[in-house]
C-alpha positions as CSV (number, residue, x, y, z in Angstrom):
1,X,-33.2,38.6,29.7
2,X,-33.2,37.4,26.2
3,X,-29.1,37.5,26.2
4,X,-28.6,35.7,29.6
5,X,-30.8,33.0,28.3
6,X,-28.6,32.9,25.3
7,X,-25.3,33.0,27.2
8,X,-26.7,30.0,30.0
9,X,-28.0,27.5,27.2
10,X,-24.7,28.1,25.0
11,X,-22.6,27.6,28.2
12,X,-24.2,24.7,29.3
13,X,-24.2,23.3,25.5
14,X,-20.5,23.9,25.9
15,X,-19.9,21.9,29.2
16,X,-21.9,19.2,28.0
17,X,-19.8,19.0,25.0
18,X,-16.7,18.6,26.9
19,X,-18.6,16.1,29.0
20,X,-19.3,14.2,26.0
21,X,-15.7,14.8,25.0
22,X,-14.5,13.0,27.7
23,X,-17.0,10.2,28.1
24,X,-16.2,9.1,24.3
25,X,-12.6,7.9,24.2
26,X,-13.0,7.3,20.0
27,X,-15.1,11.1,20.7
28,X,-11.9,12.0,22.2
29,X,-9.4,11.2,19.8
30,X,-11.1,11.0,16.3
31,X,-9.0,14.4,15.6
32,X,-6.2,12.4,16.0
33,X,-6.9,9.2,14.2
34,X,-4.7,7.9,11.4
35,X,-6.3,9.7,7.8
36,X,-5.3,10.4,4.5
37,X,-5.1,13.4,3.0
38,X,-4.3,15.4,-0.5
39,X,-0.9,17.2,-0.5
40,X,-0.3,18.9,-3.8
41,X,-1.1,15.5,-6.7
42,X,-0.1,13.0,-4.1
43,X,-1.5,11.0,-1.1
44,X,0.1,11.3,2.7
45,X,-1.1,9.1,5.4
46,X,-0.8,11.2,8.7
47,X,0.0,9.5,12.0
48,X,-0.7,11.4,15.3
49,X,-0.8,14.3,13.2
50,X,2.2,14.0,11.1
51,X,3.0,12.9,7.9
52,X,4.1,9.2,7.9
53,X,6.0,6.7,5.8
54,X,5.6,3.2,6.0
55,X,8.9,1.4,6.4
56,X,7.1,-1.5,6.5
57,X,7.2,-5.8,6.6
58,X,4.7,-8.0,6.4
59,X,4.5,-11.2,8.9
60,X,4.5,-15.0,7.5
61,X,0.8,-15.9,7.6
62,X,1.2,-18.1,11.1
63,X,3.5,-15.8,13.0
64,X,1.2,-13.8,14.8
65,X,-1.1,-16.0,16.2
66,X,0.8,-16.4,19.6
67,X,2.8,-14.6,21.9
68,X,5.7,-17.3,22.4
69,X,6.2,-17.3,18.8
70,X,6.7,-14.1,18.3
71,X,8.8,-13.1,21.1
72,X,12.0,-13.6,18.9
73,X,10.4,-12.2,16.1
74,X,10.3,-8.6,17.9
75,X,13.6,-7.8,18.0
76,X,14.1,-9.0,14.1
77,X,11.8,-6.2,13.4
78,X,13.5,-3.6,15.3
79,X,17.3,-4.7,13.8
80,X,15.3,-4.2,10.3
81,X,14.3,-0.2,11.3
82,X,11.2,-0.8,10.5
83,X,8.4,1.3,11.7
84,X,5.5,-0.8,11.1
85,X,4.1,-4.1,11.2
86,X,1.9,-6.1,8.5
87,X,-0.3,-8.7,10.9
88,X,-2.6,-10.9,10.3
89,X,-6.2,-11.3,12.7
90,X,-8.3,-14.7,12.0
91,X,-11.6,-14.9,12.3
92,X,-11.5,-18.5,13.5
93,X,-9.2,-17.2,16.9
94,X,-11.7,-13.7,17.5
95,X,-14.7,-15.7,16.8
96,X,-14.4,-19.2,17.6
97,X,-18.0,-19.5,18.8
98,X,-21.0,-17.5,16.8
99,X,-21.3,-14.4,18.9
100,X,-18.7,-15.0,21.3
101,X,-15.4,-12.9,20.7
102,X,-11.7,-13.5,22.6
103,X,-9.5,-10.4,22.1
104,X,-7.1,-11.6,24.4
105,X,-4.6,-12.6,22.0
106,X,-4.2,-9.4,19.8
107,X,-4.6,-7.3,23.0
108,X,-1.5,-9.2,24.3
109,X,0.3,-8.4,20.6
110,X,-1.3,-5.3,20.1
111,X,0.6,-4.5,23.3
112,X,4.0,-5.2,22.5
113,X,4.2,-3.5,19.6
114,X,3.2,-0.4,21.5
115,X,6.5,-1.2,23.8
116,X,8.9,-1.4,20.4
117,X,7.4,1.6,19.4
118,X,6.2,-0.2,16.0
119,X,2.4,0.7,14.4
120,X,1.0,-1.7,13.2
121,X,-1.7,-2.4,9.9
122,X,-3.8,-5.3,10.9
123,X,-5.2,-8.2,7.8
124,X,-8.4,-9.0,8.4
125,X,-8.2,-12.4,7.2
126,X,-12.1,-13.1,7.0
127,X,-14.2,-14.3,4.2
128,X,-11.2,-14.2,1.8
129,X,-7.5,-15.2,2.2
130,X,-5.6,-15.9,-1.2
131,X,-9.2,-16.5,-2.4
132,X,-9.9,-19.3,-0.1
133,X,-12.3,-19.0,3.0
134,X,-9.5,-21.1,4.6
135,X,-9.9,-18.6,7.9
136,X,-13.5,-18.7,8.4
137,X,-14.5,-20.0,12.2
138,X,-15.6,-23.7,12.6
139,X,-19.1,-22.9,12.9
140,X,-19.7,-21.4,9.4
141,X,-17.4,-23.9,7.6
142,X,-19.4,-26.3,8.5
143,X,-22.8,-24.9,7.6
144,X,-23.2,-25.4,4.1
145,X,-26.4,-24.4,4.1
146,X,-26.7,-21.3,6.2
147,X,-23.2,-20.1,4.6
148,X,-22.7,-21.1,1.0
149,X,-19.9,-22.1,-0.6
150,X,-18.8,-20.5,-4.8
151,X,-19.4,-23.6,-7.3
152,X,-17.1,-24.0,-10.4
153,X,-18.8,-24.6,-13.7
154,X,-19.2,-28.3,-12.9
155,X,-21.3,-27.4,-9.8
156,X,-18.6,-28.4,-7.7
157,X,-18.3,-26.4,-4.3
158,X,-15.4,-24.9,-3.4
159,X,-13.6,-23.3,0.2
160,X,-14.6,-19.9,-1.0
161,X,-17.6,-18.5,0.9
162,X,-19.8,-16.9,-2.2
163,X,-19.7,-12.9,-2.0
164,X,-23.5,-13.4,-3.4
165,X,-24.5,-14.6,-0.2
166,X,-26.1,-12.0,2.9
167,X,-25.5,-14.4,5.8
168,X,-22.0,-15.0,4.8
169,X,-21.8,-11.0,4.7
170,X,-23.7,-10.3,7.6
171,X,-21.5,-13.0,9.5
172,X,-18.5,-11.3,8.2
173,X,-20.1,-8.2,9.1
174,X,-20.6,-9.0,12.3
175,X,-16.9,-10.3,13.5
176,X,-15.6,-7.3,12.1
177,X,-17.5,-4.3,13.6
178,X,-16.7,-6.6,16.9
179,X,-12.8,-6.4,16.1
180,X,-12.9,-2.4,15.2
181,X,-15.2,-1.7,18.0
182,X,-12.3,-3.5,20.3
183,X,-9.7,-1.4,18.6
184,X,-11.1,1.6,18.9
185,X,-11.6,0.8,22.7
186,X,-7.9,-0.4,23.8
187,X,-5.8,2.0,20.9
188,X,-7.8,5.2,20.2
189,X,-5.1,7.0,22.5
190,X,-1.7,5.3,21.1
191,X,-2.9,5.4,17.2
192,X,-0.6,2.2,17.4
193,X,-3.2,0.4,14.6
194,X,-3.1,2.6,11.6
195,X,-4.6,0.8,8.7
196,X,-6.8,-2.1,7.9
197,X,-6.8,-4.2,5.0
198,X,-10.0,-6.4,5.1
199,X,-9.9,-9.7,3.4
200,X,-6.6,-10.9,1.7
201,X,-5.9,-11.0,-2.2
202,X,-9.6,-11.6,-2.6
203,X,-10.5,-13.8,-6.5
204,X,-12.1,-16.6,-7.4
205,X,-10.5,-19.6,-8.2
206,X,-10.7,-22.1,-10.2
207,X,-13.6,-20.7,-12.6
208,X,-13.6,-16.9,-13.7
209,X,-16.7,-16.6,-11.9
210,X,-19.2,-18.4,-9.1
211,X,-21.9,-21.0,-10.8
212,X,-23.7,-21.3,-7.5
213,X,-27.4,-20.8,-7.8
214,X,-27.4,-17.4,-6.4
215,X,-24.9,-16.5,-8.6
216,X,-26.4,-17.7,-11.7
217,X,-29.6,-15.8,-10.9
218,X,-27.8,-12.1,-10.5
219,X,-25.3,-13.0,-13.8
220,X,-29.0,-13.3,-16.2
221,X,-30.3,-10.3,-14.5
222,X,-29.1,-6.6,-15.4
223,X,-26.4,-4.7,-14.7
224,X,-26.7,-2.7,-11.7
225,X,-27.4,0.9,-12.0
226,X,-24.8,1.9,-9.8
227,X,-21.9,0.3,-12.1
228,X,-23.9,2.0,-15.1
229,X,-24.1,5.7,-13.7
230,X,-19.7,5.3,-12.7
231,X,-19.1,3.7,-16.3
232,X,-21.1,6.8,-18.3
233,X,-19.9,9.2,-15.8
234,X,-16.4,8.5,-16.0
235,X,-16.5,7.1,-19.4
236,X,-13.2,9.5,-20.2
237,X,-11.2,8.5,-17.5
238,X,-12.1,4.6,-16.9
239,X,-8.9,2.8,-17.4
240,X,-8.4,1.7,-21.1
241,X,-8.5,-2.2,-20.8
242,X,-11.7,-1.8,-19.3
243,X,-13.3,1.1,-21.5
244,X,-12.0,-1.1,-25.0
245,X,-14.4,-4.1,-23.1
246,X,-17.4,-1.7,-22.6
247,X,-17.1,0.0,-26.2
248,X,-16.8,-3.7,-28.4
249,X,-19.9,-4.6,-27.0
250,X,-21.0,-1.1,-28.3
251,X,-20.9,1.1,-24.8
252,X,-24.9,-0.1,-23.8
253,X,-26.3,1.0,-21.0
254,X,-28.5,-1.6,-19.8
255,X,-28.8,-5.1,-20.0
256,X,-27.5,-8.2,-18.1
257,X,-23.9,-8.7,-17.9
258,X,-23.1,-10.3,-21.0
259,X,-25.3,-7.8,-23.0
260,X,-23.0,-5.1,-21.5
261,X,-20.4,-6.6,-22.0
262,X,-20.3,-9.5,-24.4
263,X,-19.8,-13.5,-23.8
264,X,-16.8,-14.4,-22.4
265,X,-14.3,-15.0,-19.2
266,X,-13.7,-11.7,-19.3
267,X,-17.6,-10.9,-18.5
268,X,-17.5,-13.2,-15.9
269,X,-14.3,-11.7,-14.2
270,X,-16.8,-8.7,-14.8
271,X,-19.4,-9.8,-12.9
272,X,-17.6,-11.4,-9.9
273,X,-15.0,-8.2,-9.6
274,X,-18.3,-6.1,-8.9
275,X,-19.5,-8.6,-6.2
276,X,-16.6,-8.8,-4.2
277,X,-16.4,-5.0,-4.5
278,X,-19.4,-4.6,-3.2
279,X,-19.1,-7.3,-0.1
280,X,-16.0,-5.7,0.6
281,X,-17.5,-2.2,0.7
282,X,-20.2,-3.3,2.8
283,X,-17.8,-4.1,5.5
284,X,-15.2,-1.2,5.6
285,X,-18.9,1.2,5.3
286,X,-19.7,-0.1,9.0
287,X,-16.3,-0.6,10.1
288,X,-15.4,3.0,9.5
289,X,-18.7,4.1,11.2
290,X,-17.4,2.8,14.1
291,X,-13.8,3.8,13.7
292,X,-12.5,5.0,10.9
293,X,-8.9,4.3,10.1
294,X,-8.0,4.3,6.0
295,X,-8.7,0.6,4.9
296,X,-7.4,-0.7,1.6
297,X,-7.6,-4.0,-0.2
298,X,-4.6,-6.0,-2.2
299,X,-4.2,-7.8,-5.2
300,X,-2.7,-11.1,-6.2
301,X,-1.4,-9.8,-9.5
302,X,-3.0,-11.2,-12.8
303,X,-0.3,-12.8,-15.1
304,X,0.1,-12.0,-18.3
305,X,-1.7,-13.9,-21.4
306,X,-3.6,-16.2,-18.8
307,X,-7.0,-16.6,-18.2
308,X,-9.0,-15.2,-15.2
309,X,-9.6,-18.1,-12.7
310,X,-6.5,-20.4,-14.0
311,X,-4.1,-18.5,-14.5
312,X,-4.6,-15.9,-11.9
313,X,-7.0,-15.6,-9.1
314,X,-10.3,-14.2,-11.2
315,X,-11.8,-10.4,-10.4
316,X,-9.4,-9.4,-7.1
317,X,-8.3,-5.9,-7.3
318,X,-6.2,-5.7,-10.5
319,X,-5.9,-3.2,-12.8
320,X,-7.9,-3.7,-15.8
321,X,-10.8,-4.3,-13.3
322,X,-10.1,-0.7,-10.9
323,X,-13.2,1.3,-12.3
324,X,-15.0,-1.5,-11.3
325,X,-13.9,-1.8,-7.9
326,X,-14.0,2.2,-7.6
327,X,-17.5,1.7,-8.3
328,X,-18.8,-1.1,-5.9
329,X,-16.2,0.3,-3.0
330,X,-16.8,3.8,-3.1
331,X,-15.7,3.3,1.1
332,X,-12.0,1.8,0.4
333,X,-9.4,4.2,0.1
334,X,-7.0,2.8,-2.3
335,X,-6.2,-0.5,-4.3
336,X,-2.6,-2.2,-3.4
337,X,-0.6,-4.6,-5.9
338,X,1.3,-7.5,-4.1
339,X,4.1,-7.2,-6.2
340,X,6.3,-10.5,-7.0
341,X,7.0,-9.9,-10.3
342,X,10.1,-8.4,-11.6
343,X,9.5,-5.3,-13.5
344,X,8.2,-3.1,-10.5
345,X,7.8,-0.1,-12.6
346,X,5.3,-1.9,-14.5
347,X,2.8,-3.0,-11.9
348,X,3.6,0.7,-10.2
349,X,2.4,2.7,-13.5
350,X,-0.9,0.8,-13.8
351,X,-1.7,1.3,-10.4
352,X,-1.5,5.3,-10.0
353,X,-3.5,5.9,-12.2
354,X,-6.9,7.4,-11.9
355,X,-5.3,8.9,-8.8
356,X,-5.0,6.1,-7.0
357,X,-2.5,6.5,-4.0
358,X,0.7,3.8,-4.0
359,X,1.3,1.3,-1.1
360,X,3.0,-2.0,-1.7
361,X,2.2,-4.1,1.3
362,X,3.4,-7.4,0.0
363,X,6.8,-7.5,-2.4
364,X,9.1,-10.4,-3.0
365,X,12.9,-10.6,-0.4
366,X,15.6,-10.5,-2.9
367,X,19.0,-8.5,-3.7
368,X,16.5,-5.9,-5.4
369,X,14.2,-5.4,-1.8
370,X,16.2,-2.5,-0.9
371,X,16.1,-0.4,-3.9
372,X,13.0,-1.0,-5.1
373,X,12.4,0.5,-1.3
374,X,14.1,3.8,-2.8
375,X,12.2,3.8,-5.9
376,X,8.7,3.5,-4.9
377,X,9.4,6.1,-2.4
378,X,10.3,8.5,-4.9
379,X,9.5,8.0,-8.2
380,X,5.7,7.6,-6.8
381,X,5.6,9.4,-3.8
382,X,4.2,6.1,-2.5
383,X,2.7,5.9,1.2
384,X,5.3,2.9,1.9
385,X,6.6,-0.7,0.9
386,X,6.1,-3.6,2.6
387,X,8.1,-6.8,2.0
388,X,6.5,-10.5,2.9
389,X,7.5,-13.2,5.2
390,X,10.0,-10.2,6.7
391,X,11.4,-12.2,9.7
392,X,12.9,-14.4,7.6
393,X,15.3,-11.9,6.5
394,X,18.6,-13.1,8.1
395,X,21.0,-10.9,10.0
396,X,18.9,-8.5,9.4
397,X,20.6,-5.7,11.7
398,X,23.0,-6.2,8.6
399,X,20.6,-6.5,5.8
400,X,20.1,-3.7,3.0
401,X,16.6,-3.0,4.0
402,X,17.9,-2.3,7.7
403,X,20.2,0.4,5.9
404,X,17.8,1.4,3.6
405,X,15.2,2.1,6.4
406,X,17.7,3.7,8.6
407,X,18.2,6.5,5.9
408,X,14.6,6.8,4.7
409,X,13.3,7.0,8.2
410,X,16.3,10.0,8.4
411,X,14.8,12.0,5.2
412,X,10.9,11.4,6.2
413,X,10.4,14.8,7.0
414,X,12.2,16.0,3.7
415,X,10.0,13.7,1.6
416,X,6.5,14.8,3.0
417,X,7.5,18.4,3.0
418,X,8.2,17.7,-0.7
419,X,5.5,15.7,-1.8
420,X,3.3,16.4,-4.5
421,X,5.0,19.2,-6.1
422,X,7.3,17.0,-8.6
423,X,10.5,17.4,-7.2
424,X,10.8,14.1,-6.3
425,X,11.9,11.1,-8.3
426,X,13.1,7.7,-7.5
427,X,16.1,5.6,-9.1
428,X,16.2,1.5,-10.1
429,X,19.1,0.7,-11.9
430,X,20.8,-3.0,-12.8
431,X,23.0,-4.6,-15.4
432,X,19.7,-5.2,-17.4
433,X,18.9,-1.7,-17.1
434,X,22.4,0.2,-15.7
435,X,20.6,4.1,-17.3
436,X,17.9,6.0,-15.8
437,X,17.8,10.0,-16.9
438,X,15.4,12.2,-14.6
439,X,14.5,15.8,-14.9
440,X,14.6,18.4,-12.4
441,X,13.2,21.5,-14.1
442,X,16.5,22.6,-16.1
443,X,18.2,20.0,-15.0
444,X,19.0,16.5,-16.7
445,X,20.4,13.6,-14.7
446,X,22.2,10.8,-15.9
447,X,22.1,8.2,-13.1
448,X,24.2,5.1,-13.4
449,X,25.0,1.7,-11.6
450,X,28.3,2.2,-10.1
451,X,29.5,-1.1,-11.5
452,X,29.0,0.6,-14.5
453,X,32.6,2.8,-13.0
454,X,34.2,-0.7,-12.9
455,X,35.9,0.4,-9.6
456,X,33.9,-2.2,-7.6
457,X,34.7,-6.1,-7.6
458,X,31.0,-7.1,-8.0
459,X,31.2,-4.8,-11.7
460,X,32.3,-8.1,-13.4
461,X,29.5,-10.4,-11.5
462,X,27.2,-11.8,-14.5
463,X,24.2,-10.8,-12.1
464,X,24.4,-7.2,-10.3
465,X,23.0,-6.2,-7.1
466,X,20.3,-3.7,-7.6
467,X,20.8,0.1,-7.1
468,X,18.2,2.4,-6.0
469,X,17.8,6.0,-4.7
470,X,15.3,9.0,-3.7
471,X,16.8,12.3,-4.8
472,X,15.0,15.5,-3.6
473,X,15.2,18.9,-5.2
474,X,15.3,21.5,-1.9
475,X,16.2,24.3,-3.6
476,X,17.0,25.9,-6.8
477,X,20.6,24.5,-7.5
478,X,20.4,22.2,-3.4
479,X,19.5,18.5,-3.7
480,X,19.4,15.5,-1.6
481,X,20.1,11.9,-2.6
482,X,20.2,9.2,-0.5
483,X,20.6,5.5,-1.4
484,X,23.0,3.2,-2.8
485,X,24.5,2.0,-6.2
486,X,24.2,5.2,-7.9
487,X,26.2,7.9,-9.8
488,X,24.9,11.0,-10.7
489,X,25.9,13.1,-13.6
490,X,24.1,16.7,-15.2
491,X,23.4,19.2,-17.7
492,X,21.1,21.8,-18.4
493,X,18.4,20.7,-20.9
494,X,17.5,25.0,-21.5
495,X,20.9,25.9,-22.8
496,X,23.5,23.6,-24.3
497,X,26.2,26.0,-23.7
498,X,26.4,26.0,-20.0
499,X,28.3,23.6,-18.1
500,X,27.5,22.1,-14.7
501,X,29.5,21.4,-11.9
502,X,29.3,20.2,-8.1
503,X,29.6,23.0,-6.3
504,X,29.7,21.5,-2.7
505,X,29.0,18.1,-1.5
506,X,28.1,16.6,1.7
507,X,27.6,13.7,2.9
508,X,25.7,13.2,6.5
509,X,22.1,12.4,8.1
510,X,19.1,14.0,9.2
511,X,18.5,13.8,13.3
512,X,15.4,16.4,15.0
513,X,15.0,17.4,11.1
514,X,18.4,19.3,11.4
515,X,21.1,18.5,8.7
516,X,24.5,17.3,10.2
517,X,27.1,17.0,8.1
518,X,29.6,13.4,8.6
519,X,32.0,14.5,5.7
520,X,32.8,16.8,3.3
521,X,33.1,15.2,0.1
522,X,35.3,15.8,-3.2
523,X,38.4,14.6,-4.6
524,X,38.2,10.9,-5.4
525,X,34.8,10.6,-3.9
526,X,33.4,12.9,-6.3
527,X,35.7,11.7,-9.2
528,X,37.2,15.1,-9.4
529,X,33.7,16.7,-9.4
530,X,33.0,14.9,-11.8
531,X,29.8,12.7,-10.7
532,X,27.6,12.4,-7.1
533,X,28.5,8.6,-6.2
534,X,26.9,6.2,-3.4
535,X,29.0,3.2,-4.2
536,X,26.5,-0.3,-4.4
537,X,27.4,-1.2,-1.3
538,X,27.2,1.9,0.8
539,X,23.9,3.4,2.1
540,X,24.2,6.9,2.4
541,X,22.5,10.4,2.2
542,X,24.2,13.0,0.4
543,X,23.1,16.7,0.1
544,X,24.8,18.5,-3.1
545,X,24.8,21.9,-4.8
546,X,25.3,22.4,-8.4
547,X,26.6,25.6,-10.6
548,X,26.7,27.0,-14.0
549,X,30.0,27.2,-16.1
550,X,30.8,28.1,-19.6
């Protein structure tokens, strides 16, 4: 008797279950939602249950805010190859009445992306865009009281909603639970939303920190525990800016912020960093309860011998400040760089580190888009790149970043099979810097702008055109580049007395993950076997093997 009772309550927990199953539809499909996970030392996003890239474009700030508009904006998208789409949501258009939410427009826009068969990572432009509370709904802009405003030094307020405050979090709180409860309701099944970044290059400008009254009280009163327990926990790891800060004021472990820390901008930046971390956490903790896609925040980068607050937007996301928004966002999954600056490589280095996964969601249009597209991709095994303002591009059926797209999209499933095992790497190459070596094991390559050849007529231009490239080792002698601008040349760093040669080279694209060879390559277009070439402007994929002479 004992074992029937056993077998009827199991079998009817079981239907139950399934009844469940099918009652939930965010139940149904959490298996299948959008995550990130560990493959070897890097990050992959995976999208209905494959690894994903992000070939990516970010929307002007006012283009998707109405159907109309964006009708000829669609097709742009498509003609770039692009397989996802960087959109804003206001709260002023979900909210426009305390309590009262219209979905209608993103439903409609949600839509159509489905049809083009483009995913999509919405902004929650909330609180914070570009620092400003410039998106906030009517009815909290214009209660001062109930929702207050940052002050600068002078006690002057300013259109930034204070992170200090809990009714401008709970408000914030509140519109977006309402927008992820929505999205889990009308996309669970299509995964066509597959990332959220809430707020927008979140910092305070134009002090370092907020003067407001609430803020003055939390600056005189200690540290909080929680940043304590990260900083001596991770004392050997926090990023060196940061640690040099903590140990000149003689590494303390309590006290209020400038006892920590010492007197100074750089305190304040201190102070209002670990605010806006925590708000920010806050959010994405309740969002994720109720659907859990990755969420990230970006940064408006900090330039360079400029203070906090005047020459930069104070305390955002930026890399001397990352242990501190590791510690007050425990629940955001990575930090992003907005990257207008020139020297990618730069801005790229500072933020991988501490094992912090790589996704440029915002990066300048210029000659460079496209291979800086290639290099991210390879050298960092990033999750994707993301230019701004995208539908400006013009013909961009014809643009580099179509072409570039075209052939990263091809090798997708070569890169995430590849990933984290450091036989990867990514080329940028220009007249400022024509040289890049990269090792492959054994291996040594020499990779060089092809104007460097002097075959092409742009070599004697005083400016050159970027080149860029993502070369993949498949085997022990088999590679795979793909890209544009580049020439290839080897050795063997483990014995100077062997020679290397190009044994076979092919030139072709991926389609169902299958190889299919477009041409056989040698003679001229292999200089005699002497170099792997992708002339600047060409866009192709190339699969090589090499050989030992003596």
């Amino acid at each position: 008797m004992n074992k029937i009772k056993l077998y009827l309550t199991v079998a009817l927990l079981f239907i139950l279950s399934l009844h469940l199953y099918a009652a939930d539809p965010v139940l149904k499909k959490n298996d299948q939602l959008p995550y990130l996970t560990k493959q070897g030392n890097t990050t992959q996003l995976i999208v209905d249950n494959k690894p994903f890239i992000i070939c990516g474009g970010e929307l002007g700030n006012s283009t998707f805010t109405s159907i109309e508009y964006m009708a000829p904006v669609w097709p742009k998208l498509k003609a770039l190859n692009m397989n996802t789409v960087l959109a804003p949501v206001y709260w002023e258009l979900i909210e426009p009445e305390e309590g009262e939410f219209a979905f209608e427009l993103y439903d409609q826009l949600i839509g159509e992306a489905r049809k083009m068969d483009l995913k999509l990572i919405l902004l929650w432009f909330g609180s914070w865009k570009n620092s400003m509370s410039s998106h906030a709904p009517a009815w909290v802009k214009t209660d001062q009281k109930r929702f207050p405003r940052a002050k600068d030094e002078n006690g002057i307020s300013q259109e930034i909603l204070t992170p200090l405050s809990k009714n401008n979090l709970k408000a914030d709180m509140n519109a977006f639970n309402a927008l992820m409860r929505h999205i889990s309701e009308i996309d669970s099944a299509n995964n066509t939303v597959i990332m959220i970044q809430p707020e927008n290059e979140i910092g305070m400008l134009p002090s370092a920190r907020d003067y407001s009254n609430l803020a003055n009280e939390k600056f005189n009163a200690p540290v909080p525990i929680e940043l304590i327990k990260y900083m001596t926990d991770n004392r050997g790891t926090l990023v060196p800016e940061f640690r040099a800060v903590w140990e000149r004021s003689g590494s303390k472990t309590k006290g209020t912020w400038e006892e920590v820390f010492g007197k100074g901008v750089h305190t304040d930046e201190i102070f209002m960093a670990w605010h806006f971390a925590s708000y920010t956490n806050a959010i994405v903790e309740t969002g994720k309860k109720i659907y859990p896609l990755p969420m990230f925040v970006n940064a408006a980068l900090n330039r360079p011998d400029t203070a906090p607050g005047k020459g930069y937007p104070s305390a955002g996301p930026l890399p001397h400040l990352m242990d501190i928004w590791k510690a007050g966002g425990p629940a955001i999954d990575f930090l992003a760089p907005d990257i207008y600056f020139p020297n990618i490589q730069h801005w790229c280095d500072l933020y991988t580190r501490n094992n912090n996964p790589l996704f440029i969601p915002e990066a300048g249009i210029d000659n460079g888009t496209a291979a800086k597209a290639f290099f991210t991709l390879g050298r960092y095994e990033s999750l994707g790149f993301s230019p701004f303002s995208v539908e400006s591009i013009e013909n961009p059926e014809e643009s580099d970043l179509a072409k570039a797209y075209d052939i990263i999209k091809q090798i997708t499933p070569l890169i995430t099979k590849h990933q984290g095992s450091d036989i990867i790497d990514g080329i940028l190459v220009d007249k400022k810097n024509p040289e890049m070596k990269v090792q492959f094991g054994e291996y040594e390559f020499t990779v060089r702008h092809t104007h460097t050849l002097g075959w092409e007529a742009e070599a004697v231009d005083e400016h050159w055109v970027p080149g860029g490239a993502i070369i993949i080792r498949t085997g022990e002698n088999e590679f795979y580049v793909a890209g544009s601008g580049i020439a290839i040349t080897f050795i063997d760093n483990s014995d100077p007395g062997k020679r290397i040669g190009i044994l076979k080279t092919e030139e072709g694209g991926l389609k169902d993950n299958k190889w299919q060879v477009i041409r056989h390559l040698n003679g001229d277009q292999t200089h005699q076997g002497r170099h792997i070439r992708v002339f600047r402007n060409d866009f192709s994929i190339q699969r090589f093997e090499l050989y030992e002479y003596r």
